[in-house]
C-alpha positions in Angstrom: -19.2 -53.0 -6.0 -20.5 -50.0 -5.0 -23.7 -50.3 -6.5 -24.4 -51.8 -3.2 -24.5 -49.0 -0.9 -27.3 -47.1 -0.3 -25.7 -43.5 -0.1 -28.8 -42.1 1.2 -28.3 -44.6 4.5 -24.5 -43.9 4.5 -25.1 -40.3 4.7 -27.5 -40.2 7.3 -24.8 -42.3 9.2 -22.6 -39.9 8.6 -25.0 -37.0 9.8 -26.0 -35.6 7.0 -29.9 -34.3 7.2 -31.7 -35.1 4.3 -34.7 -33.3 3.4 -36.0 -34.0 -0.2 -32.9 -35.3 -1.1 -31.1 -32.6 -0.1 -28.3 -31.5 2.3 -25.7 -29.5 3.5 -22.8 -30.3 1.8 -20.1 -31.5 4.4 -17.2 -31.0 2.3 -17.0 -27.0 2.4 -18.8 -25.0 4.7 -22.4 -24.4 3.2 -25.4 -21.9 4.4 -28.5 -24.1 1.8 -28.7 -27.3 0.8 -26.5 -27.8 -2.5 -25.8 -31.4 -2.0 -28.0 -34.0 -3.7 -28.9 -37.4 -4.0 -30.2 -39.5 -6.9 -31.0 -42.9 -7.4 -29.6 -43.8 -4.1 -26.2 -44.3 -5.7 -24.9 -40.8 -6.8 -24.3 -37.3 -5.0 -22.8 -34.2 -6.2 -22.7 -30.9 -4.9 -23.9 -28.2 -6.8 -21.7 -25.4 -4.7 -18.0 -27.3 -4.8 -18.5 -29.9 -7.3 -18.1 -32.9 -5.4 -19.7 -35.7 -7.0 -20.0 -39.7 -6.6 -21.0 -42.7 -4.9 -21.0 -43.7 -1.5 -17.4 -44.7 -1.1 -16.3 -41.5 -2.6 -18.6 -40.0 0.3 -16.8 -41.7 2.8 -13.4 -40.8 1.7 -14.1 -37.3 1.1 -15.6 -36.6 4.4 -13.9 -39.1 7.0 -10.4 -38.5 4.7 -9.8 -42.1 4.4 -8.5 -44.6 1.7 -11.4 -46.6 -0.6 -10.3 -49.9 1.5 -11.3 -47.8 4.8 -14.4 -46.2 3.1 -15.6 -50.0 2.5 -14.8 -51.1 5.8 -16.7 -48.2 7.4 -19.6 -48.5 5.5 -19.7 -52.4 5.8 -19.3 -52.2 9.6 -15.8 -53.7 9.7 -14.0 -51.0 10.7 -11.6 -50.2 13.2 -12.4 -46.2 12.4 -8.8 -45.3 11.4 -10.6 -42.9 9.2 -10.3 -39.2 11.0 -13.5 -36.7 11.0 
């Protein structure tokens, strides 16, 4: 299932800048780039370690459930998920 979320177009959407497949890594507060993207499935960040998919995006920067990840991503939701 997650295979089908581009998370180059789900970070954009969640403001990330991404130059050459990098960015700043949302999840801890970061001076360079140490976030990357590969395949347009994965991410991991080379500073706090946070790695995976799209969803796992979604949940670790809106802090929301996989269900409300989905939703978000798919359009559905009724952003319960908190910035």
């Amino acid at each position: 299932m997650n295979n089908k979320f581009d998370i180059l177009e789900v970070a954009r959407r969640l403001g990330l800048n991404i130059v050459r497949n990098k960015a700043l890594c949302p999840i801890h507060n970061d001076h360079r780039p140490s976030m990357t993207f590969r395949n347009g499935m994965y991410f991991k960040c080379w500073a706090c370690s946070a790695s995976g998919d799209a969803i796992d995006l979604v949940r670790m920067v809106r802090n929301c459930s996989f269900a409300e990840a989905v939703d978000w991503i798919e359009g559905n939701s009724i952003d319960r998920c908190a910035y």
